[in-house]
N, C-alpha and C positions, 0 to 999 in steps of 0.2 A: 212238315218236318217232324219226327220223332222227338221222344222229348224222353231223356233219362236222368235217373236218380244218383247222385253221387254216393257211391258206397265207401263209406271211412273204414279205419281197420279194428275199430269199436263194434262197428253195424257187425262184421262179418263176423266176428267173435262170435254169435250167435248161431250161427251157422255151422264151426269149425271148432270142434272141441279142444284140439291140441293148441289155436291160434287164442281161444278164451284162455286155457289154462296158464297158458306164458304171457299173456296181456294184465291177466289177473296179479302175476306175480312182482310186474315191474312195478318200482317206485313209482307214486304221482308226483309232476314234476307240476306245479303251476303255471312256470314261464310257458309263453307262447300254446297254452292248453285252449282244445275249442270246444264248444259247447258241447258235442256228440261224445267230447275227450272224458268231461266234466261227469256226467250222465251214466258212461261205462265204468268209471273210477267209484263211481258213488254206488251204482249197481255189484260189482262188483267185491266192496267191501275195502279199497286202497285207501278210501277219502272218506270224508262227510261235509256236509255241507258246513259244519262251522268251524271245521278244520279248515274248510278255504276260506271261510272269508277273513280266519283269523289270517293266513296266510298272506293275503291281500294289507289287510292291516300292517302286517312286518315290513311287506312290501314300501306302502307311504311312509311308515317310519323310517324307512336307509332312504328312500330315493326322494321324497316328497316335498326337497327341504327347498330353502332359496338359494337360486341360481343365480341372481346380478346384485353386483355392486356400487353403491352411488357415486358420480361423478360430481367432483368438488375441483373447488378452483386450484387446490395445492394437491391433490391427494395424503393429505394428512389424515391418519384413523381417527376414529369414532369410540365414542363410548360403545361399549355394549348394550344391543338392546333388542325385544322380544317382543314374536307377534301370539296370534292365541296359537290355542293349543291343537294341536294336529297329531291323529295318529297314538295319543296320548302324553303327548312333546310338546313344550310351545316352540316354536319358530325360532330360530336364532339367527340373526341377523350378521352379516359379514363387516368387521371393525374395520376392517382395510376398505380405502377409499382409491379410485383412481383422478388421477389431475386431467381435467379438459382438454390440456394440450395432449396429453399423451390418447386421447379423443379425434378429438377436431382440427381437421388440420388449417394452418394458417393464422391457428387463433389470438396468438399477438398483434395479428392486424386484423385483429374483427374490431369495428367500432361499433357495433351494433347494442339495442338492448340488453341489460343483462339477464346471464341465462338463467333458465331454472334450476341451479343449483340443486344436486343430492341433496335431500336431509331425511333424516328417521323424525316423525311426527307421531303423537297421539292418533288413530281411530277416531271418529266423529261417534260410531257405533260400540265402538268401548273402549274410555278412554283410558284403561289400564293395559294396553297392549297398544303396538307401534306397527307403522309401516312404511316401507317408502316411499318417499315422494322425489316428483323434478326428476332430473337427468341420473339414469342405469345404464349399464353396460354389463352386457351377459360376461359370465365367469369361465375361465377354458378349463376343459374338463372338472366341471361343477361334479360327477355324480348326483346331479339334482334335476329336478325338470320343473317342480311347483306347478304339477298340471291339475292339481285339485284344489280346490277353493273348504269344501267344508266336507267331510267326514261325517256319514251317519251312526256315530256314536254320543253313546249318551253323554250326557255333561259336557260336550263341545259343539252339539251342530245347532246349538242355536246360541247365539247372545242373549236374547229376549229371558232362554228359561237354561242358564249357563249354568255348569259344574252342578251346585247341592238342588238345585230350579228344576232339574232334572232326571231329579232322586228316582230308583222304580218304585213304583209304590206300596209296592211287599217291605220298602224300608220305615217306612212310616208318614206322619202329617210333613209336609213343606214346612220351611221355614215361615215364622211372620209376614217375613216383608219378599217373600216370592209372589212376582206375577200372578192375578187370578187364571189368564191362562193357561200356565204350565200345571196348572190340577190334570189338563185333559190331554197337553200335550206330554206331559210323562209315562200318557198310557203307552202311548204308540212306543211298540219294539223297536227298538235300533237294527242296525245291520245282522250284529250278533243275536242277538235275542230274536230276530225273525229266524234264522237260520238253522238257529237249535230249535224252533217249534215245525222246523220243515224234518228236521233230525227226529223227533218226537214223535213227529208224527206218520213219516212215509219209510224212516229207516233207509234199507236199501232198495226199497219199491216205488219208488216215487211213482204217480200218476201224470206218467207225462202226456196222454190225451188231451189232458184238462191243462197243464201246466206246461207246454212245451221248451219254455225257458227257468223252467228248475233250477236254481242256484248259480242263475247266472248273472255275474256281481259287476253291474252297472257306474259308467255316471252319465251325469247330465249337464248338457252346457245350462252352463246358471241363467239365463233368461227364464225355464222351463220351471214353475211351479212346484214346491213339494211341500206335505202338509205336515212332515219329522223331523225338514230342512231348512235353515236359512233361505229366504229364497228372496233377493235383492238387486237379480242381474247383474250381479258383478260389484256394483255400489254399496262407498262406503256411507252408509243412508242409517240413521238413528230411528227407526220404526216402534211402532206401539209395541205391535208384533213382527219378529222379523222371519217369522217364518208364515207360507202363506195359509189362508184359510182353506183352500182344498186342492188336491194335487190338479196339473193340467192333465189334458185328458189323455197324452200317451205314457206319462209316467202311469196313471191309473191302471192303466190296459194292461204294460208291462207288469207291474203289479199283480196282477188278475193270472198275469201268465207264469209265476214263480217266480221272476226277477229280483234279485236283490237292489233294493234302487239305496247303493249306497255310496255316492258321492254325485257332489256340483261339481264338473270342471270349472276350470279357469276359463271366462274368455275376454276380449275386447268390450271392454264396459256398455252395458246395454247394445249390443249388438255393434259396436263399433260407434254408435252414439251420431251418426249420419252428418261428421263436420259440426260447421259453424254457420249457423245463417246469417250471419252481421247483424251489427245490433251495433248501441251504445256499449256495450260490452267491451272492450279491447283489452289483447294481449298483453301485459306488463313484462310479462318474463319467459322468452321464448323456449322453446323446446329445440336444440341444433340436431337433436339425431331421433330416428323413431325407434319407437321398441313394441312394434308387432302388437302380439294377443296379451293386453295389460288392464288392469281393474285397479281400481282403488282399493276395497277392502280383499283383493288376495295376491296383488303383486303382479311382475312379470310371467310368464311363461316361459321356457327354456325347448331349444332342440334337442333332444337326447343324442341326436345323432355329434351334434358340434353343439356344444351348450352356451357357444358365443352365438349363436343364432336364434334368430326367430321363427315360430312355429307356423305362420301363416294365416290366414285371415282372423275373425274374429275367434273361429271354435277351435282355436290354438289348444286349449287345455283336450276338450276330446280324442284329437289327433296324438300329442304327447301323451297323454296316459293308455289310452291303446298299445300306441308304439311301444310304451317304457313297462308293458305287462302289470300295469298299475290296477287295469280292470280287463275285465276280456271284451265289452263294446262299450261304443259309448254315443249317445245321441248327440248328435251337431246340429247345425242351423242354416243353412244360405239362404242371404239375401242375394249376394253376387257369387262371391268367391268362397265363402264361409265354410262350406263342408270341402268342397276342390282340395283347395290349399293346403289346409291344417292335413289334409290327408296323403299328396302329394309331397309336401316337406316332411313330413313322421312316417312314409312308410307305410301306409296302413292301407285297407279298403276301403272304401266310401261308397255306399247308394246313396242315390237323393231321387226317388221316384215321383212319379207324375205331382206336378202341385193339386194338393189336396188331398191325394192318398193317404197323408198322415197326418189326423188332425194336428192345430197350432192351437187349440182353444185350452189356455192358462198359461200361455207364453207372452212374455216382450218382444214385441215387433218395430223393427225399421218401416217396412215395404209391405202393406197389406198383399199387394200380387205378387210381391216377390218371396215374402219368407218362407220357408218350409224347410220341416225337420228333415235329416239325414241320419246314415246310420253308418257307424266305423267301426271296425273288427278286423280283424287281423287275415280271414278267409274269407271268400266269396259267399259260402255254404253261410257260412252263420251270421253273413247283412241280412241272405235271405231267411233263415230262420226268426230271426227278428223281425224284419219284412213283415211277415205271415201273420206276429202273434198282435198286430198295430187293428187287426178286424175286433168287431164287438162280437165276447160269446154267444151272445144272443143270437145276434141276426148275420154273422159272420159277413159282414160289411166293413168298409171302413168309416161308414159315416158318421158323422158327430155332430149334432144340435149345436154345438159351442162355432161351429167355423162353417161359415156357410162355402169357403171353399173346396169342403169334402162332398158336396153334392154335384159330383162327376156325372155324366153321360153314367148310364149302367153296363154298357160294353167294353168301356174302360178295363173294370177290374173281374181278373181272375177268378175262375170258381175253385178252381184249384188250387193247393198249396202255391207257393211261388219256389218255395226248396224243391218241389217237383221238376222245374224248368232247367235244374243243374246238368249240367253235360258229365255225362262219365268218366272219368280219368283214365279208364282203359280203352275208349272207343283209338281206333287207328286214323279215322281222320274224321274228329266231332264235327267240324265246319263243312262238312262237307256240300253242297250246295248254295251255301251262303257269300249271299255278295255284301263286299263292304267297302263302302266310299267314303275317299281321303280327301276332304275338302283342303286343297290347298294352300289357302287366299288365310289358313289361319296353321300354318307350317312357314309366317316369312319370320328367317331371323334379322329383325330390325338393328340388333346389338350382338355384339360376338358372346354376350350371357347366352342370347339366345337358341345360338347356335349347336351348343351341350345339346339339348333338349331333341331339336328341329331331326339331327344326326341319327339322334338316341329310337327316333317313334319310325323313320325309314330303316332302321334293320329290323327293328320287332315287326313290321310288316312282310318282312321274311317269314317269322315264325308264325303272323294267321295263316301267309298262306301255305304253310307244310301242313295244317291242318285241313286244308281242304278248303279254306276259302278262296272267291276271289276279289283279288283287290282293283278297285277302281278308282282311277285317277277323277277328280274332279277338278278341275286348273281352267285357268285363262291365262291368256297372253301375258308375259311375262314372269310368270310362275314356273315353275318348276314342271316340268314333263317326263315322267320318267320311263323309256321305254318298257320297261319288263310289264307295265301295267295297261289296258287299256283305259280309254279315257270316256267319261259321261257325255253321251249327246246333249245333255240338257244341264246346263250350269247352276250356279246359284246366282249368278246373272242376270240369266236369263229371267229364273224365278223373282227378283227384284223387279228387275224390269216389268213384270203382269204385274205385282200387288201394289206397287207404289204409286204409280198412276194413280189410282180409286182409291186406294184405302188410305195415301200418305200424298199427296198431291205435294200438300206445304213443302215437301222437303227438296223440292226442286228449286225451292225459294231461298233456300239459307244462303248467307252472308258473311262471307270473312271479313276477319277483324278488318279490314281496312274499305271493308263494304261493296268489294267484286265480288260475283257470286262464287260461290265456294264449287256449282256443279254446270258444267256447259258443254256442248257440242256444237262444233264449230259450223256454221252459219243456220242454226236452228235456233232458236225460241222456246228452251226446252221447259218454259212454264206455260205456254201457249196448251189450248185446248187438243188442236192438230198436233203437235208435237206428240200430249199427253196419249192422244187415241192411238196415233200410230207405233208410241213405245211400248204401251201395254199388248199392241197384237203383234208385238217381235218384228215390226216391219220399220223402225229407224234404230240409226246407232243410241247405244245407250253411254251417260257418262264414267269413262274410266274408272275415276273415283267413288263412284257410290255404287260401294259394293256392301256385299252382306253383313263385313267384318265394322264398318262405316255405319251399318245401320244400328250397330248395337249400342253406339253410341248417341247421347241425347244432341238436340239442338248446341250449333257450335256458342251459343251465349250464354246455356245452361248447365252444359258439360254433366247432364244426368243429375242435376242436383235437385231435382223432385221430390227424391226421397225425405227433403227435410222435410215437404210440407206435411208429410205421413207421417214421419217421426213426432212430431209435434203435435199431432191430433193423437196418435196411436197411443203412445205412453202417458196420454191426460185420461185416455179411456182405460187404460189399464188401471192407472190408479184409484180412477173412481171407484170400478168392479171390484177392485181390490175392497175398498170399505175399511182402510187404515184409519185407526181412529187421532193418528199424529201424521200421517204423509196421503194427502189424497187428492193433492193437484201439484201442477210446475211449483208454486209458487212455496209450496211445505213440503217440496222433495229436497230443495235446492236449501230451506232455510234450516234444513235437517242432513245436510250431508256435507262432505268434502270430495274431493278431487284430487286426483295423484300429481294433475298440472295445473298450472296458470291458464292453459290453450283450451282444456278440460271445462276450468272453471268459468272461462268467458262464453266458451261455447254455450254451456249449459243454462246461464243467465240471457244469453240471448236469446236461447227456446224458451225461454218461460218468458219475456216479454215480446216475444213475436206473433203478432196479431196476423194467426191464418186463415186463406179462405181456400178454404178444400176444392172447390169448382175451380180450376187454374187448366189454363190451357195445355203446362206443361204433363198433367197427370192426364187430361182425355188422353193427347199425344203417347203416353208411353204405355196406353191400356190397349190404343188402339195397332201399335207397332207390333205387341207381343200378340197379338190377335195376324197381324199380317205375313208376320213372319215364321210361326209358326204352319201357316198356309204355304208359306214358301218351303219350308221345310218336308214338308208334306212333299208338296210337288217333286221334288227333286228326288224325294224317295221313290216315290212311286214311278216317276217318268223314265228310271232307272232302274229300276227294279230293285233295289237296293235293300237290305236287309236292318243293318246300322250305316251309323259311321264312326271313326276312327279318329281320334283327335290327342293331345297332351291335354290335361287341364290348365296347367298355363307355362310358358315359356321358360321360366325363369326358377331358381334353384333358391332355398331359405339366403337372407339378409342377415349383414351384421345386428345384433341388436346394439342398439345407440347408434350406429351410422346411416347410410346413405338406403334410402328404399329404391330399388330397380325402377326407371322411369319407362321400358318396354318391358312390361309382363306379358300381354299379348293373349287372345283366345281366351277372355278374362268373362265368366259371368252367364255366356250365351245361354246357357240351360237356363239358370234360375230365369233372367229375361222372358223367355216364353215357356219356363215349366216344363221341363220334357227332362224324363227317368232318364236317368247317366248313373255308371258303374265305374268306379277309378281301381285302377290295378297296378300292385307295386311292379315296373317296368325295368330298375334296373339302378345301378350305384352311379354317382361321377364321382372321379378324383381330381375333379380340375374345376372351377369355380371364376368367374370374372364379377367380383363386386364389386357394384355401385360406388361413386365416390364424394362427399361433397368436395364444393367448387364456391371459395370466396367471391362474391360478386366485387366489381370495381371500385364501389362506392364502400367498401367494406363493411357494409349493415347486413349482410344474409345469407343464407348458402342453398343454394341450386342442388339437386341432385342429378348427375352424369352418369352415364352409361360408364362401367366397366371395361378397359380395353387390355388389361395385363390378369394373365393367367392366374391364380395361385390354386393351392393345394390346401382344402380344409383339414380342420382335425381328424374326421374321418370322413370315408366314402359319405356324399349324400343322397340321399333315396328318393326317386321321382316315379311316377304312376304312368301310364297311357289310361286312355277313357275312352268307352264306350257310350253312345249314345243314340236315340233312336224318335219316333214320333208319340206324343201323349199315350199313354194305357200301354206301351210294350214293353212292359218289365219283364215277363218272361225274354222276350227275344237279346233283351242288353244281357240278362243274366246267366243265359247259355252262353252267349261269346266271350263274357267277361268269364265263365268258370271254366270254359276249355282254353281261354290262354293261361290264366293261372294255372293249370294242371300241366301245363306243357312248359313252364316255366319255373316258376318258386321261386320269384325273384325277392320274396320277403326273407328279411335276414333280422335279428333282433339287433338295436342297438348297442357298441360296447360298451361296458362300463355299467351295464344294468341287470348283470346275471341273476342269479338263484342267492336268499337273502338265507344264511344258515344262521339260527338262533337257537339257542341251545335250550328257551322256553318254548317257543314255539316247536321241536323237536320231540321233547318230550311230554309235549299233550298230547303230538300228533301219535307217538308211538303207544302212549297209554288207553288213548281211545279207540288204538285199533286192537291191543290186547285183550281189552275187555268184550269187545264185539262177539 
């Protein structure tokens, strides 16, 4: 298959004297700007690089602020009270309180524990600044998002070497009683001072050979290392230093490639912090409603799109600051859902290519097999330009001495650019020859939420195939068949059916709770050796139930909860590496920090007294699944001829924050599971929403989450993706199909409420630095 370049109307400019001279003359607009946008403005003479970033800066100053408010038992206000400073603001905190009843419903007949009450608390990490804790509820139309955590500007992005700690040193000696580190960390330029020495130095010629991401003003989910940053994964954690000692290695790269690496997003405190392993620890003050992508030391996260909602898995913040033109990309993380979701709910792009393409070495990790970075931007083009600049200048690899799961197969990765593999926006029908199959089995809507979605990915398969592909059904009996499509000889079935036998035996063994087996056919022996041989050569029936969607789920006694035993080795090894001379195991993270909750706080005490043994049956099981299935995936492609496939990232549409979380998300994870490059593409608005509900239990001590069955109408349209995805090493091939359905679509819309920020300081630098020019 041909492989074309996507030409912007920046590129052409070059070509086309009359098309430069009138491109040259329009204002630069920041909102919604992409990097090729960025490059010609700057080229050009319309911008400079520390015109944007101040720009960016104005930006988190109107938008950046808090979006939820604490939930108390009267809704009575609050003192006023202030978190650090952002943007060059401190945080102001909302006085008005909401009442739990006007929350929770039924709550006069809750007899349960008491809740965790809103309250504004002291920082463990500085106790002169506040945040909240216990029960929030997003704000309706906040104009806020608090999708960044800390700001790479001086005198605020670190507490360790805070305000005068982080003097330039053209100002003179530190104070007395300043940190000995912040002698060296005062050297490092902030966002702006890198910016203007890009200005200084390249003008309007920047060398983008060398620099391909030239002034393109980043953040990073806060798990990821940075050596100018706070970097505490989220955590409100009182550290020696709380910034780390050397960047991870794709902040580095990025670096290397002009990036401005100037913000942490907000996300799910250490990567969503993997539950609760039980312990002596327990609950005192429950939490009645969830609130999404939340940290200790930076707050909630907000939807832009409906700011009563939540942002979606852990890299909540990447997803909203993207969306809200906060930054133009920003790095996320999945373990499961983590880069999906935040991207699905906000509107935005998401890559998450093959596991190990892009080193994790100087990250906080859940899931050693599972975690890997991703990338979100608002266009296909510029995940892949980002994509591309993640290789070492050196040896133009992506490998990295720090993660030994960057040492891929070498056929894996591209010798070529990966922004090469983009589809033209003028081809008449880019797919053409491309087949692409619709696995069914993960299109069911279990819950009428579901049903938005399920509706929403059967017309857009209208639109692959007016491009010239074709779509294939991939279904079993009871599924849905849709005549217009022909359907796969060879199932995901079927492919269970070959790898389970040999590679997963046990799983014909499971047990439902009440001790019948969970998987049978009726008068066979389906654990029997005979059984076994004759299911894997496709020559007996196989069980209804265990199917692909079934297998991505752990043992029904474990329900996937492995990942604690990682989380709990992982972040002792982090810490150690780290070399904190005040936080450097469980046991002086925990004696050094706070928690936003009570559920937080038990959790995290019971990681630090949980005595783990890594050899656990439940971790071979899930190395060896993602090894099986990934075989199966294979098979199915090839048995088919298939090119990708087609899928929603997950079912279900952003949650209230403080209420009810969707109990069918559905199609939740599978990539991260066995690691295979997926491309998510903004697909389309709903104006119609069915959320989740809690449900007082009998005994009046607790509340259940319900499926949604009554329509309503969010504050605005909300934004959901389709996904592409494909087998290990074929990032080119998701990236051509994910760039010609984007061109054939533009279903990215910016959220309201978040326009172009006019400031009459920022106006008049931007006008005086271009007069001078």
């Amino acid at each position: 298959m041909s492989i074309r370049v996507t030409i912007s109307r920046a590129a052409l400019c070059a070509a086309t004297l009359w098309l430069c001279q009138t491109y040259a003359q329009q204002p630069f607009e920041l909102e919604e700007v992409s990097i090729d946008e960025i490059h010609a403005a700057i080229k050009s003479g319309r911008t400079t690089c520390t015109e944007i970033v101040q720009g960016y800066i104005e930006r988190a100053r109107a938008y950046n602020g808090v979006c939820t408010a604490l939930v108390t038992p009267d809704g009575a206000p609050i003192q006023p009270a202030f978190g650090p400073v952002r943007a060059g603001r401190p945080l102001e905190f909302p006085t008005q309180t909401v009442a739990i009843a006007d929350v929770i419903p039924d709550f006069d007949k809750y007899t349960g524990k008491t809740p965790d009450f809103g309250r504004m608390e002291p920082t463990a990490s500085d106790p002169t600044v506040q945040q909240q804790y216990g029960m929030v509820v997003g704000i309706a139309n906040a104009r806020q998002v608090n999708a960044l955590e800390t700001l790479n500007i001086r005198g605020e992005r670190s507490v360790t070497c805070k305000g005068e700690f982080d003097a330039h040193p053209s100002t003179g000696p530190l104070p007395p009683d300043a940190p000995p580190e912040c002698e060296e960390f005062r050297k490092l330029p902030d966002a702006l001072e890198y910016a203007a020495e890009l200005d200084a130095t390249y003008g309007r010629n920047p060398d983008l050979g060398a620099m391909p991401l030239y002034c393109t003003v980043m953040s990073f989910k806060a798990v990821y290392d940075t050596k100018d940053m706070r970097s505490t994964g989220g955590g409100d954690v009182s550290y020696a230093t709380d910034f780390a000692p050397a960047d991870a290695t794709l902040v580095e790269r990025l670096r290397e490639a002009g990036a401005i690496i100037y913000a942490k997003a907000h996300n799910a405190e250490y990567n969503g912090g993997s539950g609760d392993p039980g312990g002596d620890a327990e609950v005192e003050r429950p939490m009645l409603g969830q609130t999404g992508a939340r940290e200790t030391w930076g707050g909630t996260t907000c939807n832009p799109y409906d700011t009563t909602r939540e942002t979606g898995g852990s890299s909540g913040g990447s997803g909203a600051s993207v969306a809200a033109n906060l930054v133009v990309c920003s790095i996320c993380e999945s373990t499961g859902g983590s880069c999906r979701s935040p991207g699905t709910h906000n509107g935005v792009v998401t890559f998450v290519p093959t596991k190990g393409m892009i080193s994790y070495g100087g990250g906080i990790g859940a899931n050693p097999w599972h975690d890997r970075p991703g990338i979100s931007c608002r266009t296909v083009e510029d995940t892949a330009r980002v994509f591309d600049a993640f290789r070492d200048k050196e040896t133009g690899k992506f490998f990295d001495a720090r993660d030994i799961y960057t040492a891929l197969p070498r056929p894996f990765t591209s010798e070529e650019p990966y922004v090469a593999a983009l589809t033209s926006p003028y081809a008449a029908q880019p797919l053409a020859g491309f087949r692409i199959g619709v696995p069914r089995e993960m299109l069911v809507a279990a819950a009428p939420s579901n049903s938005v979605i399920v509706e929403a990915v059967d017309r857009e398969l209208e639109v692959l195939a007016s491009l010239g592909a074709e779509i294939v059904e991939i279904t079993e009996p009871g599924l849905k068949d849709d005549p217009s499509y022909p359907n796969a000889e060879y199932t995901f079935t079927h492919a269970i059916a070959e790898v389970v036998p040999f590679h997963l035996p046990e799983v014909l063994s499971w047990k439902n709770a009440d001790g019948t087996p969970e998987f049978s056919v009726p008068g066979r022996d389906v654990t029997s050796r005979k059984y076994l041989a004759a299911a894997a050569a496709l020559k007996a029936p196989w069980p209804s139930n265990l199917t692909f969607v079934r297998m991505l789920s752990g043992p029904p006694e474990s329900e996937d909860s492995v990942s604690d035993y990682s989380f709990a080795l992982h972040l002792e090894q982090y810490l150690l590496q780290r070399g904190d001379a005040r936080v450097y195991d469980w046991a002086t993270l925990n004696a050094n920090a706070k928690y936003f909750s009570d559920v937080r706080r038990a959790a995290m005490k019971n990681w630090e007294n949980k005595q783990v043994d890594i050899r656990t049956d439940e971790i071979a099981y899930t190395m060896r699944r993602a090894a099986a299935l990934r075989l199966a995936i294979v098979k199915v492609l090839e048995q088919n001829d298939l090119d990708v496939f087609v899928t929603p990232p997950t079912l279900t549409l952003p949650t209230k924050t403080g209420g009810a979380r969707e109990p069918n998300r559905g199609s939740f994870g599978y990539g991260a599971r066995m690691g295979l490059p997926e491309v998510f593409v903004p697909a389309g608005f709903a104006d119609q929403v069915y959320d989740a509900e809690l449900v007082l239990s009998d005994d009046g001590t607790e509340y259940e989450a319900v499926a949604g069955t009554t329509p309503t109408e969010p504050a605005s349209p909300l934004p959901f993706n389709i996904g592409f995805w494909a087998g290990p090493g074929e990032e080119a091939l998701v990236l051509k199909v994910a760039s010609a359905y984007e061109a054939a679509t533009h279903h990215r819309r910016p959220p309201p409420g978040f326009g172009p920020v006019q400031t009459e300081q920022y106006q008049s630098r931007a006008a005086s630095a271009r007069a001078t020019d």
